[in-house]
C-alpha positions as CSV (number, residue, x, y, z in Angstrom):
1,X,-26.2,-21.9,11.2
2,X,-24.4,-24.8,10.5
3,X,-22.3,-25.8,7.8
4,X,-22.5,-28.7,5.6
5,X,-19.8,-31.0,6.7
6,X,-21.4,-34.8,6.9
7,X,-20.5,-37.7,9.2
8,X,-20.6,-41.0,8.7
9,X,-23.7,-43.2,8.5
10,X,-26.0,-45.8,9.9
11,X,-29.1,-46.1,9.4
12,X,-31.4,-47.2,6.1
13,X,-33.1,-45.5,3.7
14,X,-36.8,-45.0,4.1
15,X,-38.4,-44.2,0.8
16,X,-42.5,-45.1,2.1
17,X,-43.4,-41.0,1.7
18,X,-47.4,-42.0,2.1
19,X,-46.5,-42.7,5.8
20,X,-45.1,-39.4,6.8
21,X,-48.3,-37.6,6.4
22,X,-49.8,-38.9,9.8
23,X,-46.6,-38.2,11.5
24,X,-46.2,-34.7,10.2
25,X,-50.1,-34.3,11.0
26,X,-49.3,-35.5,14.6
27,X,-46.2,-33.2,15.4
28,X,-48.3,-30.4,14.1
29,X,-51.1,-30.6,15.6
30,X,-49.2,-31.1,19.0
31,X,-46.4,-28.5,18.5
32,X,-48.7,-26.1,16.1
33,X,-45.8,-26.0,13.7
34,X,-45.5,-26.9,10.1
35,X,-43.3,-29.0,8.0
36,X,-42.5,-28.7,4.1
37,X,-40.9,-30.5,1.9
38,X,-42.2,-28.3,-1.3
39,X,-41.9,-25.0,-1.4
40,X,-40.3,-22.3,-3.6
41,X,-36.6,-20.1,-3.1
42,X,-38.8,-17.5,-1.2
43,X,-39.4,-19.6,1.5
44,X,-36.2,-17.5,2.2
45,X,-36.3,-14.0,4.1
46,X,-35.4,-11.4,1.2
47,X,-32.6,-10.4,3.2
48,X,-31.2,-13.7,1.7
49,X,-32.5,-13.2,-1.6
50,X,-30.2,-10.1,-2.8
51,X,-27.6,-10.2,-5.6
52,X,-25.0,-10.4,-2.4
53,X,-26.2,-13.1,-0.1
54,X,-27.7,-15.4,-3.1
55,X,-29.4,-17.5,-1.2
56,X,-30.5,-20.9,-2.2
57,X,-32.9,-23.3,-1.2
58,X,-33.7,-26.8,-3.1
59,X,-36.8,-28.6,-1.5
60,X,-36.0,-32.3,0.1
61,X,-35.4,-35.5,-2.3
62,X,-39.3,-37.1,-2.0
63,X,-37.3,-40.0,-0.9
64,X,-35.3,-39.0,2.0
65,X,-39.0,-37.6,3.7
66,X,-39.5,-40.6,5.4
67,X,-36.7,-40.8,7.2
68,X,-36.3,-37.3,8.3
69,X,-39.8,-36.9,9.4
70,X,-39.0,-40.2,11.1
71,X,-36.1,-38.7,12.9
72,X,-37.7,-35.0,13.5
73,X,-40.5,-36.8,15.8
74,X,-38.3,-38.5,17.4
75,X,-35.6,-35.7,18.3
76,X,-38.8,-33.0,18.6
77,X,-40.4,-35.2,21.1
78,X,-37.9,-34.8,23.9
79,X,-39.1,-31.3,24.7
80,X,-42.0,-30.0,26.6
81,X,-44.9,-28.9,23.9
82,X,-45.0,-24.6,25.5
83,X,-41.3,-23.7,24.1
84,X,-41.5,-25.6,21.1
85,X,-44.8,-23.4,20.6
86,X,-43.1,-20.5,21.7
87,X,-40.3,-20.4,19.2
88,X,-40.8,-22.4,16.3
89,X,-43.6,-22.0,13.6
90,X,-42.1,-23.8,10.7
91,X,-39.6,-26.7,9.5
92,X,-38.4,-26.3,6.0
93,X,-36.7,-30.0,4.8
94,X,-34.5,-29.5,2.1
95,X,-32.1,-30.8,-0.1
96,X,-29.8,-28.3,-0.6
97,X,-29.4,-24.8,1.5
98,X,-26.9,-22.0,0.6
99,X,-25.8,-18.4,1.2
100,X,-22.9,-16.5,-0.3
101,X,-22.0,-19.0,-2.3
102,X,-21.6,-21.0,0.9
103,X,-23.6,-24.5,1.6
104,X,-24.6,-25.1,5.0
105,X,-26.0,-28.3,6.5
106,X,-29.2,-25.9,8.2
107,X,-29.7,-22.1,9.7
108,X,-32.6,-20.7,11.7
109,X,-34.5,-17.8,11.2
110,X,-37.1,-15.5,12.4
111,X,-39.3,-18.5,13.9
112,X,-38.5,-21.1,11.0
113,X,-35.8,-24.5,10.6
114,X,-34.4,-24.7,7.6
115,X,-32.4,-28.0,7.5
116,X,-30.9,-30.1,4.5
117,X,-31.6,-33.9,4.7
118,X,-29.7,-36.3,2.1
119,X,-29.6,-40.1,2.4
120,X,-27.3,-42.4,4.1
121,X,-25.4,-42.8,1.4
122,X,-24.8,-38.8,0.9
123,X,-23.3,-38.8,4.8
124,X,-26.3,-38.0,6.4
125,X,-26.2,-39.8,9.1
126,X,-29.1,-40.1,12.1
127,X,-26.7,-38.9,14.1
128,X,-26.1,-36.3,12.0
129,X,-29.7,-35.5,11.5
130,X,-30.1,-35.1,15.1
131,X,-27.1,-33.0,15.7
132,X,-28.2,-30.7,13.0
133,X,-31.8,-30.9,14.5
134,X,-31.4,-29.9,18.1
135,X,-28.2,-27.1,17.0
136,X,-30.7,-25.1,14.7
137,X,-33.8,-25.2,17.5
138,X,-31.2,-24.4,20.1
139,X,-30.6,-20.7,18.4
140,X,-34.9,-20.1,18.2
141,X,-34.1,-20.8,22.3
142,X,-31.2,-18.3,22.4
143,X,-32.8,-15.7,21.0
144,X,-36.5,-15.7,22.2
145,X,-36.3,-17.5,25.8
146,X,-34.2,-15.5,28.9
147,X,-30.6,-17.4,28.4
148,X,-28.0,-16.1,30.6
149,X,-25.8,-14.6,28.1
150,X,-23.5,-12.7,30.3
151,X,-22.9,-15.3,32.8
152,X,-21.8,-17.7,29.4
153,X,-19.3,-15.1,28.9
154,X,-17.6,-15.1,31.9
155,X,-16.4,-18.8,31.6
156,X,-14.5,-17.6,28.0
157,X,-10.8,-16.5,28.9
158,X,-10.6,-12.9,30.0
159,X,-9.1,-11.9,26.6
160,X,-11.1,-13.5,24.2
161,X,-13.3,-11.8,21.8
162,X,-15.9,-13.8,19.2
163,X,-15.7,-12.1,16.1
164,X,-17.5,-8.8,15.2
165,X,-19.9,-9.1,12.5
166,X,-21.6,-12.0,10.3
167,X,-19.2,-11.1,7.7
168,X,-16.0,-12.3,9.7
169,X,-18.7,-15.7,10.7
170,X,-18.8,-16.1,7.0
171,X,-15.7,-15.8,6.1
172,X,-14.4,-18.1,9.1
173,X,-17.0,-21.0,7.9
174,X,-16.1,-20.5,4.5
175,X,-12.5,-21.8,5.4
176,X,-13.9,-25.4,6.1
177,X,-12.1,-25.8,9.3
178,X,-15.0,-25.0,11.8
179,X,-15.7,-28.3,13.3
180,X,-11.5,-28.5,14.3
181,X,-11.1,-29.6,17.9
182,X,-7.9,-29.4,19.7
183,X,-6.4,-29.3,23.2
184,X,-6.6,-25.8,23.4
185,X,-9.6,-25.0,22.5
186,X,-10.9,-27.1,25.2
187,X,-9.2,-25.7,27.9
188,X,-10.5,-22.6,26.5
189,X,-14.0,-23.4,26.6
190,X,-15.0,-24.6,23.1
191,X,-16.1,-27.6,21.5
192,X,-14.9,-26.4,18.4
193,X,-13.2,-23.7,15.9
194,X,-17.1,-23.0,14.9
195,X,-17.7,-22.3,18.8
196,X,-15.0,-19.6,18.4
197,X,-17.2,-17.6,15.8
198,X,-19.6,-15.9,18.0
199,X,-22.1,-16.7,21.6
200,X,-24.8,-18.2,19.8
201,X,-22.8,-20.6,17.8
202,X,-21.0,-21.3,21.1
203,X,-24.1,-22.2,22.7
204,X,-25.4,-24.5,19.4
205,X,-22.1,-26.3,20.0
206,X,-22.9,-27.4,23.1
207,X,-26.8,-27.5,22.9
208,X,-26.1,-30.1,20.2
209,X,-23.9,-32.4,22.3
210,X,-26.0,-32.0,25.4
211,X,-28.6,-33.7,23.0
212,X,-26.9,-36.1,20.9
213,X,-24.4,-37.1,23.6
214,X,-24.3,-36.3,26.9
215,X,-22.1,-38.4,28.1
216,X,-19.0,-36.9,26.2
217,X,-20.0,-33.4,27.4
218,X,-19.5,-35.2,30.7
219,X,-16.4,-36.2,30.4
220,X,-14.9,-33.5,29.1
221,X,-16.3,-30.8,31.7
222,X,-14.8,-33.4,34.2
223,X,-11.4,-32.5,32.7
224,X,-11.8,-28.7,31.3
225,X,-13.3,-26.1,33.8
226,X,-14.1,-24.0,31.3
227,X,-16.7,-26.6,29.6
228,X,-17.7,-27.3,32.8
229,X,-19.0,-23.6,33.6
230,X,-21.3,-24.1,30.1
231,X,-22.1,-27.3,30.7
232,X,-24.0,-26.2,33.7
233,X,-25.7,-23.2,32.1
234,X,-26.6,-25.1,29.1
235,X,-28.2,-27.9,31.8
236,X,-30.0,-25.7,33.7
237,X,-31.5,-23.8,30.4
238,X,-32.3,-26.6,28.9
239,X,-34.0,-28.4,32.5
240,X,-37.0,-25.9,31.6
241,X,-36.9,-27.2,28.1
242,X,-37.1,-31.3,28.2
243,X,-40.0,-33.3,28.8
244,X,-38.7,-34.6,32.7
């Protein structure tokens, strides 16, 4: 689950919705996965629907579809068609996406995206887009395909312990400071304050990079030994993944 914290932007505004309808027909058909950009708030699992987790879901601005179906294809096309089918059933574009009062950029559930797409303008950047994108699919791999959890655990410092329970996660997000990076945390091992939270958001950290930009995961596992051990277990996961 990622939060809602934007980036800067680049690219323009695509407002042409008629032509996303043979795109999202395409990735479909090839992926046997749906899209939506109209649905109701019980698109949500119950479990999100209580008095307690209130959450949210607003369907996608018509006029941001044409962008983000532009940039879905394109991210969703680097990976081999049998572990998209495997893990992913559904794609939920929305506009805005919250839980315990909480907004968050995206989350995955059960066998489902849900990811918030704004415009340019709003911060949502391709880059961002993408990020999001490929850290929300990366947690459908972590959960149903055989990821070497126990091995990733081993390259943490011997002391360390991710927090306990989705509560604690919560309440760390809630504090805004998640995507922090410092010295320390590199030598440590994570990308990021978020990273600290628990495995799997460890592992979106760096699924994310590995996807969006490679070449700084690189350069930084040339210079921590810790980033280094991931980087090699997220490569070698994600070699049985990727269209070669």
């Amino acid at each position: 689950m990622q939060t809602n914290l934007k980036k800067p932007s680049e690219s323009v505004l695509c407002s042409s919705v008629e032509d996303t309808l043979p795109i999202i027909d395409e990735i479909s058909k090839r992926y046997e996965i749906n899209i939506h950009s109209q649905f109701s708030n019980n698109v949500l699992p119950k479990i999100y629907l209580n008095s307690n987790a209130k959450g949210k879901i607003v369907p996608i601005n018509p006029v941001n579809l044409c962008r983000a179906i532009d940039l879905i294809e394109k991210e969703i096309n680097l990976y081999a068609t049998k572990p998209i089918k495997q893990v992913l059933k559904n794609i939920y574009l929305a506009d805005k996406l919250s839980f315990y009062q909480v907004e968050y950029g995206g989350t995955a559930i059960g066998d489902s995206l849900y990811l918030t797409v704004g415009s340019v303008e709003q911060g949502y950047s391709d880059k961002y887009i993408a990020e999001l994108f490929h850290h929300e699919l990366s947690s459908l791999f972590f959960h149903y395909l055989a990821f070497d959890k126990s091995t990733w655990k081993n390259a943490n410092p011997e002391n360390f312990k991710y927090l306990e329970s989705d509560k604690e996660v919560l309440a760390q997000v809630a504090k805004g400071d998640v995507n922090h990076y410092s010295t320390q945390n590199y030598e440590n091992g994570f990308l990021s304050e978020y990273g600290k939270t628990n495995l799997e958001n460890d592992f979106n950290t760096y699924a994310e990079v590995l996807m969006t930009e490679p070449e700084k995961l690189e350069a930084l596992a040339k210079r921590y030994s810790r980033i280094n051990m991931k980087l090699v277990l997220v490569q070698n996961f994600y070699s049985l993944l990727l269209i070669e």
